[in-house]
VOGU-3710 file (C-alpha; in Angstrom, 3 decimals, decimal comma):
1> xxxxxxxxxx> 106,948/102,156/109,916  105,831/104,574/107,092  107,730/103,712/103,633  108,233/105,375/99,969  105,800/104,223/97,425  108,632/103,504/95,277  112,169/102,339/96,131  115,230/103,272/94,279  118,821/102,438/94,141  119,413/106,056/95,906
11> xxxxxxxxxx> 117,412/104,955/98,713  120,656/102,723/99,901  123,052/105,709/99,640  126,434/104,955/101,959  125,148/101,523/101,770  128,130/99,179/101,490  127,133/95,654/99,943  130,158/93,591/101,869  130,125/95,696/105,313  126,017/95,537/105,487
21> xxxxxxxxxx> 125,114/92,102/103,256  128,454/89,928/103,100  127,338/86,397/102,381  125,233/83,611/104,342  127,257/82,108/107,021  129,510/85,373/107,787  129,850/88,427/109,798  127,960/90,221/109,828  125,130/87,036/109,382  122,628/89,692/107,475
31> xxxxxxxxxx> 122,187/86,574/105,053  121,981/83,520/107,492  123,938/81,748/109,660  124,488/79,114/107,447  126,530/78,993/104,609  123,898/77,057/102,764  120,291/77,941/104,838  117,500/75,442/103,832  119,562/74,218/101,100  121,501/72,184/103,768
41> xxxxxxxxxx> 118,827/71,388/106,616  115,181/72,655/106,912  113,981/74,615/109,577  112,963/72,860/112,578  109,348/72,607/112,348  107,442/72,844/115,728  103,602/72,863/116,952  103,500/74,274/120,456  101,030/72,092/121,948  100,002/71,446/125,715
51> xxxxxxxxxx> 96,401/71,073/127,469  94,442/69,311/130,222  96,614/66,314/131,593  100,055/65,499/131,107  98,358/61,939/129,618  96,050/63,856/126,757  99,257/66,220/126,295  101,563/63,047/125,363  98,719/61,989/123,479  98,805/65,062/121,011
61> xxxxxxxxxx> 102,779/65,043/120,277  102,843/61,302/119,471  100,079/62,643/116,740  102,375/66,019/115,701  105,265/63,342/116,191  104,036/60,986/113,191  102,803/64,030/111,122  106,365/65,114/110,336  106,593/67,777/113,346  110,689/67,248/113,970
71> xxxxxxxxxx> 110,693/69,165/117,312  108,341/69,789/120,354  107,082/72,780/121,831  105,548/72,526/125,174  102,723/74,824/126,629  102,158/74,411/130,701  99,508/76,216/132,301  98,961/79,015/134,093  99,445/77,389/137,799  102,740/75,579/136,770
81> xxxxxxxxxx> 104,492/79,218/134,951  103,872/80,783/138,271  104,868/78,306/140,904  101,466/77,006/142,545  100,232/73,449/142,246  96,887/72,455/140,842  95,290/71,986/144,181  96,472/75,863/145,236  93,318/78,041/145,642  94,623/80,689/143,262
91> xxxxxxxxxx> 95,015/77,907/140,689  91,032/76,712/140,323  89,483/77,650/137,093  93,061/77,189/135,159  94,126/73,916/135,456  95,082/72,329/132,507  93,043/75,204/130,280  96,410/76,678/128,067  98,418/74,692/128,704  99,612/71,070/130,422
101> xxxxxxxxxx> 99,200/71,090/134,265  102,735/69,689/135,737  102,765/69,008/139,462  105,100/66,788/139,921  107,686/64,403/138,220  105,315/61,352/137,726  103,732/64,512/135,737  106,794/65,140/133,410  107,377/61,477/133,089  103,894/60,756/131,761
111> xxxxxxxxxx> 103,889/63,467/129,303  106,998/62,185/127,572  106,081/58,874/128,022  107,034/56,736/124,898  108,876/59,545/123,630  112,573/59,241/123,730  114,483/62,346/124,623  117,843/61,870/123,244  116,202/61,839/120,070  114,116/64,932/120,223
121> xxxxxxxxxx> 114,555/68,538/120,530  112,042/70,037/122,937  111,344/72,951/123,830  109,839/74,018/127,166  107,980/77,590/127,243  108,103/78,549/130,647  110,044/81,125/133,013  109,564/82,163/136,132  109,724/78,312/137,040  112,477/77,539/134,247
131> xxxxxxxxxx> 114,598/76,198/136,491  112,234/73,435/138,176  110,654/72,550/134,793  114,011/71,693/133,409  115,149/69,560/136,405  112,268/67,513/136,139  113,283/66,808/132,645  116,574/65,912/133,656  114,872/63,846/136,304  112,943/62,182/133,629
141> xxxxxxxxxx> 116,423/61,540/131,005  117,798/59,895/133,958  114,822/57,065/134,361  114,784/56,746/130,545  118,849/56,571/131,036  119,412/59,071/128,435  123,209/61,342/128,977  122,505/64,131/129,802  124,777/65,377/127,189  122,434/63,920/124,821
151> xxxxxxxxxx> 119,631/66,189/125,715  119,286/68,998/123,073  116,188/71,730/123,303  114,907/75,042/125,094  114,080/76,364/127,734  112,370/79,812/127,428  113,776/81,300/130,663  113,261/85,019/129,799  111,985/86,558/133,121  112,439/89,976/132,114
161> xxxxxxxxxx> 109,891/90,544/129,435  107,389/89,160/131,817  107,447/92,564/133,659  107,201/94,483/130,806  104,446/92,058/128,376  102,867/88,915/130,179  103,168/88,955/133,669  104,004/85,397/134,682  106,479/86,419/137,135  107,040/85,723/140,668
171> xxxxxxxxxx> 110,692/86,556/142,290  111,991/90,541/142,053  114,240/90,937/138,648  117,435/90,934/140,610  116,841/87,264/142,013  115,270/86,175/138,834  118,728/87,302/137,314  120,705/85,269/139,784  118,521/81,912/138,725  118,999/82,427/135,105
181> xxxxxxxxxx> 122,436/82,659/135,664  122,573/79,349/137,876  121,126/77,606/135,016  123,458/79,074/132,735  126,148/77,726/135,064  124,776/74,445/135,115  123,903/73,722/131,595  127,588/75,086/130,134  128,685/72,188/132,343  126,289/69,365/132,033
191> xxxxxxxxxx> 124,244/69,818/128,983  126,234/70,983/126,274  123,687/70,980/123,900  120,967/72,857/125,372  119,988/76,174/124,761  119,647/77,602/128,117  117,173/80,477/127,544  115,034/82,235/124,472  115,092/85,729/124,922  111,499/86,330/123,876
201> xxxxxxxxxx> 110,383/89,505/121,203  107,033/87,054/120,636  105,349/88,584/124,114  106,509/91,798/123,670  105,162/91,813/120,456  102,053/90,317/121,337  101,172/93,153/124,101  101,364/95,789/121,425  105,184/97,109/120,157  106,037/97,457/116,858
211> xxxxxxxxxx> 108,667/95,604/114,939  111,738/98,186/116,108  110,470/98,066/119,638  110,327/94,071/119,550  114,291/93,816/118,266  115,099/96,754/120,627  113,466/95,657/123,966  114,507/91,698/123,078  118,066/92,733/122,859  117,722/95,423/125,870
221> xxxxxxxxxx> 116,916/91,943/127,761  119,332/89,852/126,022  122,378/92,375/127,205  121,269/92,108/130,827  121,542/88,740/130,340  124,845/88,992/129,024  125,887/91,294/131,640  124,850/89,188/134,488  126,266/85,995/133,072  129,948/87,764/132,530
231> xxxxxxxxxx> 129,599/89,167/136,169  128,674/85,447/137,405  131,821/84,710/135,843  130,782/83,132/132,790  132,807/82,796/129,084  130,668/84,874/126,445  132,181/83,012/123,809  130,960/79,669/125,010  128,090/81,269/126,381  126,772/83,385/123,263
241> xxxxxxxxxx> 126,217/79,681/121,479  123,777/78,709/123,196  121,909/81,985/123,262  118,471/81,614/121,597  115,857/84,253/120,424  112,342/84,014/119,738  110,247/86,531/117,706  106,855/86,824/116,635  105,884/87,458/112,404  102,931/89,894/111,652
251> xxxxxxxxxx> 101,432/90,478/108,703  103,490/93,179/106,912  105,397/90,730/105,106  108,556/93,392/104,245  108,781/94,726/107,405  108,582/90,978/108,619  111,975/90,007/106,209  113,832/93,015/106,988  113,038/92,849/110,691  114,875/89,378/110,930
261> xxxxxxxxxx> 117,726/90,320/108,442  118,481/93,830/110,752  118,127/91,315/114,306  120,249/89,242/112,981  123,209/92,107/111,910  122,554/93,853/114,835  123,055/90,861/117,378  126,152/90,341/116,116  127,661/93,800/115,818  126,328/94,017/119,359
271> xxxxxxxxxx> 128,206/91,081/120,858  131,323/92,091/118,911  132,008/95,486/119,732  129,734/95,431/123,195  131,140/92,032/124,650  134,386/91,377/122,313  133,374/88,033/121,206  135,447/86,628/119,208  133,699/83,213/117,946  131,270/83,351/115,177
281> xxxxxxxxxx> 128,794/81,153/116,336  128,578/83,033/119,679  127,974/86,160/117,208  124,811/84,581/115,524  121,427/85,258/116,045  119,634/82,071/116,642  115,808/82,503/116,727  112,667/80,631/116,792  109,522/82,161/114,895  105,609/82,035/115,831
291> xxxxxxxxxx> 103,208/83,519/113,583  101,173/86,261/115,448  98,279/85,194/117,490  97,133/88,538/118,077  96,607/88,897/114,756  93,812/86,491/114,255  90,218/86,665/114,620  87,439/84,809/115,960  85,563/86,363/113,203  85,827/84,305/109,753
301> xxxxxxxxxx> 88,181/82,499/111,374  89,608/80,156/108,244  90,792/83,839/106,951  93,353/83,237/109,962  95,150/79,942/107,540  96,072/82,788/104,598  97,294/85,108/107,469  99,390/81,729/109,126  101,010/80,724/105,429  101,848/84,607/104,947
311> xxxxxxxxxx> 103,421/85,034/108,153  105,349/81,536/107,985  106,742/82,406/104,568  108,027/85,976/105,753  109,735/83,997/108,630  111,325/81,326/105,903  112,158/84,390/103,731  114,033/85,724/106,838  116,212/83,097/107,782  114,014/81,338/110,888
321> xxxxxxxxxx> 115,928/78,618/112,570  112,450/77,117/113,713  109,340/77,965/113,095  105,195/77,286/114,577  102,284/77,943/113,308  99,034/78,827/115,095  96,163/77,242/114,334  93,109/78,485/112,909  91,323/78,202/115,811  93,429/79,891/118,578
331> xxxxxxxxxx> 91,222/83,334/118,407  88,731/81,044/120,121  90,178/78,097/121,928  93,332/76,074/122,065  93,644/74,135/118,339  92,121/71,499/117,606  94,094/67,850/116,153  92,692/69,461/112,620  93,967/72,514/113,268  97,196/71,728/114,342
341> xxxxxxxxxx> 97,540/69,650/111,683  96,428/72,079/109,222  99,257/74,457/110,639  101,949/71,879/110,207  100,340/71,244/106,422  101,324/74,626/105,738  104,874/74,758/107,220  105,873/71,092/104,995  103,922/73,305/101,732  105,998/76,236/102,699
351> xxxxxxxxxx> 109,187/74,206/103,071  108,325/71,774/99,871  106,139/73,177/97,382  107,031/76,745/97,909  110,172/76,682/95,953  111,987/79,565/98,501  114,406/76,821/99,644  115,956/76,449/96,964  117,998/79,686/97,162  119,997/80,892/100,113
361> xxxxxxxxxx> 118,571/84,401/101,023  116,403/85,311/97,555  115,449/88,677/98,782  119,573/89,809/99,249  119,566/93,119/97,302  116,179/94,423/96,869  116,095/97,808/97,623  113,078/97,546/99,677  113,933/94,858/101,656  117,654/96,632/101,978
371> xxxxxxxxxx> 116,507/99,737/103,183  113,949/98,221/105,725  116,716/96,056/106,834  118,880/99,440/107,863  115,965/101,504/109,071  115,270/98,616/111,794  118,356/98,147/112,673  119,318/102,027/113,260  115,914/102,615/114,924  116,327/99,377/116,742
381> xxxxxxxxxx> 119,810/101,201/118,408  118,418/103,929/118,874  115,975/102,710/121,283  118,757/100,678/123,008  120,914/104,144/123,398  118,013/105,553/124,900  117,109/102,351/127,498  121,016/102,955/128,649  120,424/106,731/128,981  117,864/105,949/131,186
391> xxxxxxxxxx> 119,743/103,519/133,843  120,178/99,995/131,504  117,215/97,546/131,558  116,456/96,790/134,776  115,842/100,115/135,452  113,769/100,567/132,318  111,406/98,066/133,878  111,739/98,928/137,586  110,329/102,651/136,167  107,578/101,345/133,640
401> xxxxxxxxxx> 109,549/102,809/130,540  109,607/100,325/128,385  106,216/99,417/129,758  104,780/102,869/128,461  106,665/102,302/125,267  104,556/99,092/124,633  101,230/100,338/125,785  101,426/103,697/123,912  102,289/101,538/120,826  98,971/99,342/121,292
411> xxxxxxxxxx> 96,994/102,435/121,877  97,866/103,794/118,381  97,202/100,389/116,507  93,668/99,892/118,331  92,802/103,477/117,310  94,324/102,998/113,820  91,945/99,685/113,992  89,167/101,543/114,727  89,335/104,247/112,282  89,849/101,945/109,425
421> xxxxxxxxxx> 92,691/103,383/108,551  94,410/99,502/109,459  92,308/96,885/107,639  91,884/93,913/109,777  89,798/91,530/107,068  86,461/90,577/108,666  86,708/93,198/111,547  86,626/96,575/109,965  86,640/95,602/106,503  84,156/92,629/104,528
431> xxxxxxxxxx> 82,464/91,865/107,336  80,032/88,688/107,398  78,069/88,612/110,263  77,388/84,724/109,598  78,679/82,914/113,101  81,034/80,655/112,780  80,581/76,896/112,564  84,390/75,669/113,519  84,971/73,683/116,033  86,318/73,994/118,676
441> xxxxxxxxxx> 88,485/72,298/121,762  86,847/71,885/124,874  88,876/71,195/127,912  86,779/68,469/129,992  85,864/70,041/133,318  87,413/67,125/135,540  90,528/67,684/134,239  90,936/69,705/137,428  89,288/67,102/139,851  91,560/64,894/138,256
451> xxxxxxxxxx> 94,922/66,847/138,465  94,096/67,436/142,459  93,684/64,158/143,176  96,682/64,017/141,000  98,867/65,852/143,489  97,717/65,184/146,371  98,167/61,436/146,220  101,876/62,316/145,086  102,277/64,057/148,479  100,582/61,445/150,554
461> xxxxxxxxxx> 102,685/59,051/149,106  106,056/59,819/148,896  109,245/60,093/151,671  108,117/63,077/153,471  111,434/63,204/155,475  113,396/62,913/152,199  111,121/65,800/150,703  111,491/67,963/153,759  115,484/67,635/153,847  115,881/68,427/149,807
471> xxxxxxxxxx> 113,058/71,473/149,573  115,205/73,019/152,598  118,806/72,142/150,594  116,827/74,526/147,761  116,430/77,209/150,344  119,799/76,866/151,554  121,109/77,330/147,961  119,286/80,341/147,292  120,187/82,060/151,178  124,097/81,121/150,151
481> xxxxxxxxxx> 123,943/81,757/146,521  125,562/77,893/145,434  124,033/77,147/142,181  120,149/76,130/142,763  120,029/73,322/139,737  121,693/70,670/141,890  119,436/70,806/144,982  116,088/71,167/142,637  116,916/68,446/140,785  117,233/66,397/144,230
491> xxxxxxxxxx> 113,862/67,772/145,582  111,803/66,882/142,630  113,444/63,027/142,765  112,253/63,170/146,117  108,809/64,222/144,857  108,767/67,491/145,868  105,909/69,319/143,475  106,480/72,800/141,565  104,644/74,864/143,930  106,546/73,871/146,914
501> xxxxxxxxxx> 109,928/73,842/145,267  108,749/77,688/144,248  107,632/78,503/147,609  111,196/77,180/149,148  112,461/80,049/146,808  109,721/82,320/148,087  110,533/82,008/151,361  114,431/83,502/150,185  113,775/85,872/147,290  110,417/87,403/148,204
511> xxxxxxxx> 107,580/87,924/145,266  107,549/90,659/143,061  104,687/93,254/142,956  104,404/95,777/139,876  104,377/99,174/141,083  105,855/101,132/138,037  103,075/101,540/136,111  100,065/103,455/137,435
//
């Protein structure tokens, strides 16, 4: 986004200070969703964390645990996002390597061993298997005897930006739909307090869009979502509070403030005058931030902890709800304990040191950051008029349009990148060719070994009649369309793993294969 070189109070012409800005805690939220921000509770500060075993997982967020971290953020590998088990052929070479490998639920139950869940938020970043991943935490509350109602956390759940940004899927859109809904169902009823998906700008982001395509393309998701949950039969005033958002935060630090301030406005204009709701806190935009990995470098890598502290305190300045850091490290390897902990360091300085906290919304009024905070949002529309012109969203994906959008937007950075004209510190710009010293993580190569023997002692040991009858109660589910949470959480009691409760879904929905973009 090109701006002025100078801002001026004409620059906000037909701006209206009540109807655009109000005040923190009211409609239209530009300010924050709480009357009193950081004033009245800190951000919840996570350190997404997972690698190797469920054991050396458990191992790191006891660590993050007693270094202040006050919520957890789970990574799972490759195999367990897309539905095969560690022993699967398509899984060797990835076990364990970003993220935890979960099989089963003597899996789940080791990596929150100790770890008591009705005291701690969690939250789970995975989606095409959402729905198994959360019954085996439910699976695991119930041993540790925790209500259910107790449980409070995330579960990522956002299917759709996986055909447009990562690819992690595995059933077509339209079934995908149907299980997000399910858990929807299931959560308004049983777990009150959990936030049953985090419609995710972070990926989209991350594959190349700018900071207009990232609010647009979230929210183009987000109203599917919407959509799919009224047609389901679902309240959107009950529903709309537990709606959760996640965004990445680059490195143009106004762009970065505005772009939450103009999310946050539009979301709840949006679900207003879209959806009618009626109750404010189903008209908030609740949001997690993660500074940008694909903004750091392998090159002069402890350049990446300025870029980190930048990015954290545009997210603060913005109004995050939660907030990670990436370590150092991550252009490299997964981070190291010093890493991580250097990462958290710089979230407490942030939050303690910085001062920012101590004033609800400092930036309110700047002309800058007021006239970013309207450009977004208008161009942010704009792109959602132009997603309905073309069908709505699933369309937009089933065609590769928002697809192109993304990849024609990474084109043009990577060529700006190349031509100098963006400076990228220690890639274009003061280069040292001196290599690196930093250490890094190394995942030990019998993790994998390990993990197989893992599984397959789990299915050589458990009630293979019991396992047979609930994995076929999950295909029944998903033939009749009765809400799949119930029978899943049955199966993986009955030690049924995460690859075979995906492939009694398989067997039902199909896979999905990308054929929109050429």
């Amino acid at each position: 986004m090109s701006s002025p070189v100078l801002y001026r109070p004409e620059d906000l012409s037909g701006w209206d200070a009540e109807r655009d800005l109000g005040y923190p805690g009211e409609f239209p939220f530009t300010r924050g969703i709480q009357p009193t921000m950081y004033r009245g509770r800190l951000w919840t500060m996570r350190q997404y964390a997972g690698f190797g075993t469920a054991s050396e997982s458990n191992a790191r967020y006891r660590y993050l645990l007693s270094q202040g971290v006050t919520g957890l953020s789970v990574a799972f590998d490759l195999p367990t996002q897309i539905g095969y088990d560690s022993d699967h052929p398509l899984a060797a070479g990835e076990v364990g390597r970003v993220g935890v490998a979960i099989d089963s639920l003597d899996d789940m139950e080791e990596l929150f061993g100790g770890i008591p869940l009705g005291d701690v938020s969690t939250s789970m970043t995975i989606n095409a298997t959402a729905i198994i991943l959360l019954s085996l935490y439910i699976a695991v509350a119930r041993r540790q005897g925790v209500p259910l109602r107790k449980l409070s956390g995330t579960v990522q759940n956002d299917v759709l930006k996986e055909y447009v940004a990562r690819g992690t899927y595995i059933y077509p859109p339209r079934a995908s739909l149907r299980i997000i809904t399910d858990i929807f169902a299931y959560c308004e009823r049983e777990l009150p307090n959990w936030n049953t998906i985090s419609i995710s700008g972070y990926h989209i982001r991350e594959a190349g869009s700018t900071a207009v395509q990232e609010v647009a393309f979230t929210f183009a998701n987000a109203l599917a979502y919407v959509q799919a949950a009224i047609a389901a039969g679902l309240d959107v005033n009950a529903l709309g509070q537990r709606l959760s958002f996640f965004f990445a935060c680059h490195n143009d630090f106004l762009e970065e403030v505005a772009k939450f301030r103009a999310a946050r406005r539009l979301w709840a204009r949006l679900m207003r005058d879209r959806f009618g709701v009626t109750n404010p806190r189903a008209q908030q935009l609740r949001f997690h931030t993660q500074t940008a990995g694909s903004t750091l470098t392998a090159q002069q890598p402890d350049n990446n902890i300025v870029r980190v502290a930048l990015q954290a305190m545009a997210a603060v300045l913005g109004g995050t709800q939660s907030l990670h850091c990436n370590g150092r490290d991550e252009a490299l390897a997964l981070p190291t304990e010093e890493s991580a902990r250097i990462a958290l360091r710089t979230q407490q300085v942030v939050a303690y040191e910085s001062g920012v906290v101590n004033t609800v919304d400092p930036v309110a009024g700047a002309w800058a950051i007021e006239r970013l905070t309207d450009e977004i949002e208008q161009q942010a529309m704009a792109l959602l008029e132009k997603i309905e012109r073309l069908g709505g969203t699933l369309a937009a994906i089933e065609t590769g349009a928002i697809q192109r959008e993304i990849q024609d937007s990474a084109y043009r950075t990577q060529q700006a990148i190349d031509r100098g004209d963006q400076v990228v510190v220690g890639i274009n710009r003061f280069v040292d060719e001196t290599p690196s010293s930093i250490e890094v993580l190394q995942i030990d190569p019998e993790v994998e070994r390990r993990q197989t023997d893992r599984v397959r002692a789990v299915r050589a040991t458990r009630d293979q009649a019991s396992c047979a009858t609930a994995l076929e109660a999950v295909a029944a589910a998903a033939r009749d369309g009765s809400n799949l949470v119930p029978p899943i959480i049955t199966a993986v009691e009955a030690k049924a793993t995460v690859g075979e409760v995906s492939d009694a879904m398989r067997r039902v929905f199909g896979e999905y294969q990308d054929t929109s973009v050429g």
